[in-house]
Structures are given as C-alpha cells and as structure tokens.
C-alpha positions as CSV (number, residue, x, y, z in Angstrom):
1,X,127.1,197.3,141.1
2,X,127.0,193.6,140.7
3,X,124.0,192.1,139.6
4,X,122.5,190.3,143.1
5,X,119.5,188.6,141.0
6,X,120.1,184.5,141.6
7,X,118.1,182.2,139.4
8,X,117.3,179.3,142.0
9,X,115.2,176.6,140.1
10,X,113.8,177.0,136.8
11,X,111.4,180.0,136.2
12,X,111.9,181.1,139.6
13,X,114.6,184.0,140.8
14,X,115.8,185.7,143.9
15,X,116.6,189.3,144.5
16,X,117.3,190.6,147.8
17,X,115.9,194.4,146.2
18,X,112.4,192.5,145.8
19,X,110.4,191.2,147.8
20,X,112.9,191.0,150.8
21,X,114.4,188.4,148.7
22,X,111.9,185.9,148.3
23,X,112.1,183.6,145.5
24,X,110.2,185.1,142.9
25,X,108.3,183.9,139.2
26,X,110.8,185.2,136.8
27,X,110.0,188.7,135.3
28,X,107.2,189.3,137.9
29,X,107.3,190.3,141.6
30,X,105.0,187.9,142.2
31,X,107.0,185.6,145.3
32,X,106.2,181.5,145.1
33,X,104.9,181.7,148.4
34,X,101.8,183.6,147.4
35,X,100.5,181.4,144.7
36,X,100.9,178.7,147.2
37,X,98.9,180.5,149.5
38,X,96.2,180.8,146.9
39,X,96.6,177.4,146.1
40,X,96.1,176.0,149.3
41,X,93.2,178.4,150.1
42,X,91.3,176.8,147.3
43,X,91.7,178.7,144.4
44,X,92.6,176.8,140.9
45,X,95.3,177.6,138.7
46,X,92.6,179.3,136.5
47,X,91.7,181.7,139.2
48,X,94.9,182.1,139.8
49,X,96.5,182.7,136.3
50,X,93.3,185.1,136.2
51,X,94.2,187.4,139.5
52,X,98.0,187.8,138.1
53,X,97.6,188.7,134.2
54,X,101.5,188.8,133.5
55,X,101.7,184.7,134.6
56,X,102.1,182.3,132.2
57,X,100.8,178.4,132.7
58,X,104.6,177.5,132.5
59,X,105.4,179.6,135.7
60,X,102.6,177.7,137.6
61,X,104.4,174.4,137.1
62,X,107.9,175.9,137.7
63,X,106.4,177.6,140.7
64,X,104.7,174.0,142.0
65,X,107.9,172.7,141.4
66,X,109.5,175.1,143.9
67,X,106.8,173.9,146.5
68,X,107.9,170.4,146.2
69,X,111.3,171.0,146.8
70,X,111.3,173.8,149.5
71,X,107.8,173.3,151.4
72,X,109.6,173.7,154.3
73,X,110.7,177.1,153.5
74,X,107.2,177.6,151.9
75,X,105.5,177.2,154.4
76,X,107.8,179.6,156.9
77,X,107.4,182.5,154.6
78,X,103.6,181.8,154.3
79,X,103.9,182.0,158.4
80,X,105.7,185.3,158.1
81,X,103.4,187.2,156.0
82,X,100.4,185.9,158.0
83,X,101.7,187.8,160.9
C-alpha cells in the first residue's frame, strides 16, 4: 500500500486514515484546527502545550503558521466540528 501521508507545510502532515484527513502536527493526531480553537477561545500557548504533553513549542509556531496561510480553511473545519 502506498504511503497516503502528505507533509503540507512544515511540522504539519495530512493523512486521510486520521483524523478524516485534517492536517495534523507531525507525529501527533492532534489536527491544527483544534489548537486554533483553543487559541481563539483564550487559552495561551502555555495552557495549551500543557493539555497536549507530546507538543513541542516548535509545533505551536509551525501550527500558527498553518493558520496564517489557510484561515480560510481553518476556520471551515472549526465550523464542522462545532456541529
């Protein structure tokens, strides 16, 4: 079986076996759109670094990163899971 696993941006990867394919922190299931979530519902990078114990402060700013470049789809996959 080919390997279906895409890097998309620096520190961040897409599978369609996890997560339904949303882009993910690298070696986690943790999907960007989540610590976005978290970010925009007020919680600091501390507290977040604290709720997921496998991130590292480099997959933060690679997850950031992400944002800036697809808020767009950011903000439709926050939409989705709010439903």
């Amino acid at each position: 079986m080919a390997d279906q696993q895409h890097n998309v941006a620096p520190g961040i990867e897409s599978d369609p076996r996890v997560c339904g394919g949303d882009p993910c922190i690298i070696r986690t299931r943790i999907p960007v759109w989540v610590l976005v979530q978290s970010k925009r519902l007020g919680m600091s990078e501390a507290d977040i670094l604290k709720s997921y114990p496998t991130l590292l402060a480099e997959d933060i700013v690679h997850a950031w990163a992400y944002e800036q470049l697809h808020c767009e789809e950011i903000d439709w996959q926050i939409a989705a899971n709010e439903e």
